[in-house]
N, C-alpha and C positions, 0 to 999 in steps of 0.2 A: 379559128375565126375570132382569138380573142381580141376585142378592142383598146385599145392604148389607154385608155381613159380609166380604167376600172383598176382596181387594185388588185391581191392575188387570189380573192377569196372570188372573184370576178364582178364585183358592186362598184359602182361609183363611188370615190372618196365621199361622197356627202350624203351616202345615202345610210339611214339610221336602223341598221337590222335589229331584227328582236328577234335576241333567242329562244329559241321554246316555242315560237309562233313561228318563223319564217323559217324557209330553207333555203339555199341559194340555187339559183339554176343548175350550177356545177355539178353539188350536193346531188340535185335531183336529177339529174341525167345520168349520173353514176346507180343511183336506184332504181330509176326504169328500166337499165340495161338486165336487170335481177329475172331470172324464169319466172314465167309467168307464175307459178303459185304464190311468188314472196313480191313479185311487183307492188308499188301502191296502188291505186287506183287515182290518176290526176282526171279532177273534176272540174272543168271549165267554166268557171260562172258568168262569163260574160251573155251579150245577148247573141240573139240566132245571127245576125247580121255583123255582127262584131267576127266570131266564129269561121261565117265564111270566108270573108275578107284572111284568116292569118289563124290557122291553127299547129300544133305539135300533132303528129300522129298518134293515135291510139286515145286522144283526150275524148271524155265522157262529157256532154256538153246539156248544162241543169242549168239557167239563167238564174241568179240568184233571186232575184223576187220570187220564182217559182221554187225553190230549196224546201222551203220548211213543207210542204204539199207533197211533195214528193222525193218524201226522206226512205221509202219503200224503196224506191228502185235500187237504191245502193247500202240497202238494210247489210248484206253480207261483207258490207268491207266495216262494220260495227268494231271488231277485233283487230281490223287488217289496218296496214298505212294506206293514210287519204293525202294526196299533196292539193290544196285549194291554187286555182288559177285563176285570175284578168289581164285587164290590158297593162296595169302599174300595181298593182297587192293591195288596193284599199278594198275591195269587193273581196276581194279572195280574203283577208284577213276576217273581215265581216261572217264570210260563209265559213269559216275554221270556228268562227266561236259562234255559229249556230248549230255546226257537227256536235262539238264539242257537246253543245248546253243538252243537245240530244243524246248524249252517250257515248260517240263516238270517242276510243280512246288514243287513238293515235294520229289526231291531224295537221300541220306545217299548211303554210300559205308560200305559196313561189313569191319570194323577196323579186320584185322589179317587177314580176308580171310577163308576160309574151314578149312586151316589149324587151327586158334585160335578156329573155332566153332568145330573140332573134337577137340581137347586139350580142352576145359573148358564147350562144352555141351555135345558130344554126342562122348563118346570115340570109339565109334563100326564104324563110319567115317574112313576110312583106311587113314592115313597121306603119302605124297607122297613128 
C-alpha cells in the first residue's frame, strides 16, 4: 500500500526524521511482527476520541497529559522496547522523552504518527 509520495525509507521527501528518537512505520511493523516476548510495546498517546476514530491493533492506548500518572501500568516494558504513537509524532516524540526522563531505556516515537502508518502500511486506517 505504499504511497508514490514517500521515499524508500517510506517518509515524505520533507519530512525531517531524528535518528535515536523516531522509527519509521516500516521499521516498526517489522518489529511488531517479533513473538510476543521481544514485541515492543506501541503506546498510543493520542486522546480516547482520537483512538477510536483510527487505531493499529494491539496499541496500548495512555493520552499523553495522563502519562506521567500512570507511568505504573507499563512499569514492565522499563527494560523492553516502547514505540511512542499520534496522530503526526509531535505528542509521541514528547511522551519518548518523558519515558525516557523516567528510565525508560529503549523508547522510538512513530516518525509521521497513524497518519504515515495508514498512508504507507495499512490503508483501511481511516486518516483524520
Amino acid at each position: 500500500m505504499s504511497d508514490a509520495s514517500l521515499d524508500g525509507r517510506g517518509l515524505p521527501a520533507e519530512y525531517q526524521f531524528q535518528p535515536g528518537w523516531e522509527i519509521t512505520p516500516r521499521d516498526a511493523r517489522e518489529l511488531l511482527r517479533r513473538p510476543e516476548e521481544s514485541r515492543p510495546l506501541l503506546l498510543d498517546v493520542r486522546r480516547l476520541d482520537e483512538f477510536e476514530t483510527a487505531r493499529v491493533a494491539g496499541a496500548t492506548l495512555i493520552p499523553l497529559h495522563e502519562l506521567p500518572m500512570r507511568l505504573d501500568e507499563i512499569e514492565h516494558h522499563r527494560d523492553r522496547p516502547v514505540i511512542t504513537m499520534c496522530h503526526h509524532g509531535r505528542r509521541s516524540l514528547r511522551a519518548a522523552s518523558i519515558l525516557r526522563n523516567a528510565g525508560f531505556t529503549n523508547v522510538l516515537s512513530l516518525a509521521g504518527g497513524i497518519d504515515l502508518w495508514s498512508m504507507d502500511i495499512d490503508g483501511n486506517i481511516p486518516r483524520y
